[in-house]
C-alpha positions as CSV (number, residue, x, y, z in Angstrom):
1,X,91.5,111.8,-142.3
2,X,89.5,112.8,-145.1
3,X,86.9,115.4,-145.6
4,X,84.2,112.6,-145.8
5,X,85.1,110.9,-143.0
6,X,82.0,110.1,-140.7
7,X,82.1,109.9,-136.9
8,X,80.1,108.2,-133.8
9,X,80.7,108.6,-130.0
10,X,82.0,105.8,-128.4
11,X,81.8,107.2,-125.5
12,X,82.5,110.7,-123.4
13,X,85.8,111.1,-120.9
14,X,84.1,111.0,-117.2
15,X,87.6,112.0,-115.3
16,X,91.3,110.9,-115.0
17,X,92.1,107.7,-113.2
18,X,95.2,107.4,-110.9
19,X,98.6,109.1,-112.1
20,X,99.6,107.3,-115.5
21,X,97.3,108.9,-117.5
22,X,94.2,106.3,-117.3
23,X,90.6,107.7,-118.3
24,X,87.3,106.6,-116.6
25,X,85.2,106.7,-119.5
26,X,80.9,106.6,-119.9
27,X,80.3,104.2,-123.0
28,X,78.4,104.8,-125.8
29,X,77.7,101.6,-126.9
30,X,79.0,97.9,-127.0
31,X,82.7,98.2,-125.2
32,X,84.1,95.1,-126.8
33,X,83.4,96.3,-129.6
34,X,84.3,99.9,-129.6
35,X,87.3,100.0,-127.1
36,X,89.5,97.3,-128.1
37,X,93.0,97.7,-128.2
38,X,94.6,98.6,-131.5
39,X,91.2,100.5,-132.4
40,X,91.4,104.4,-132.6
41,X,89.6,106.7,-131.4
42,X,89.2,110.7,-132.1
43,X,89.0,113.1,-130.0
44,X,88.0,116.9,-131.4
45,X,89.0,120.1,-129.7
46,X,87.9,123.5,-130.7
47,X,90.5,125.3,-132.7
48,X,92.6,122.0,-132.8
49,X,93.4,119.5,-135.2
50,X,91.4,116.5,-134.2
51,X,93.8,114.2,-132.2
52,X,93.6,110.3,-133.1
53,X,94.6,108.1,-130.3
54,X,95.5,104.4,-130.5
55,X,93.7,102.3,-127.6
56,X,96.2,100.3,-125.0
57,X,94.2,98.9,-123.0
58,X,90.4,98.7,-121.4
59,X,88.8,96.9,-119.0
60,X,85.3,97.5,-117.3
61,X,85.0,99.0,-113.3
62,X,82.2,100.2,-111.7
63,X,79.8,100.0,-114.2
64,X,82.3,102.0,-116.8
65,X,85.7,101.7,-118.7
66,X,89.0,102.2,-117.6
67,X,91.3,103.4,-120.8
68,X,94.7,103.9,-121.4
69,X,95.4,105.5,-124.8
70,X,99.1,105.6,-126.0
71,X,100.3,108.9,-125.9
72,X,98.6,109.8,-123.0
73,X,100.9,109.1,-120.0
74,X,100.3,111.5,-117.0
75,X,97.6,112.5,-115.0
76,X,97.8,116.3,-116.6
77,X,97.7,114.7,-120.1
78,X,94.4,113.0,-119.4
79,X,93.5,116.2,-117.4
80,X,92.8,117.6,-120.9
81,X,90.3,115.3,-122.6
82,X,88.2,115.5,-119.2
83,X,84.6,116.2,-120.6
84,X,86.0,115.1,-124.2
85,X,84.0,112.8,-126.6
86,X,85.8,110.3,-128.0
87,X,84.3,109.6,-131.7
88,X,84.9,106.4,-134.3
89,X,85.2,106.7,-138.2
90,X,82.1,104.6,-139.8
């Protein structure tokens, strides 16, 4: 990641789903687009490195996303981006 680099939400991490590290996740815009898996997203946390994810999988329920990123693999790991934006580079 660059200095220049420019970011957009894609969306904002509602709460964990289930025990294998899932996200329910509020869209920001188009999900096809956004959340397809092999896309990244990036999530910033104060006095963190921002952390780049790699997208799994997605699929829509209850009017939102379910996401599995890779890395993210327990209910305690997705604990911690609860509340999180995750951003794209444009």
């Amino acid at each position: 990641m660059s200095g220049r680099d420019r970011f957009a939400i894609a969306g904002a991490v509602i709460k964990p789903h289930g025990i294998k590290g899932e996200l329910i996740v509020e869209p920001g815009g188009d999900p096809a687009e956004l959340f397809r898996p092999g896309h990244t997203v990036t999530v910033f946390q104060d006095g963190a490195a921002p952390r780049v994810l790699t997208i799994e999988k997605c699929h829509p329920h209850q009017g939102r996303l379910i996401l599995a990123l890779e890395g993210i693999r327990t209910r305690n790991e997705a604990e911690e981006l609860r509340g999180r934006e995750l951003q794209v580079a444009i």
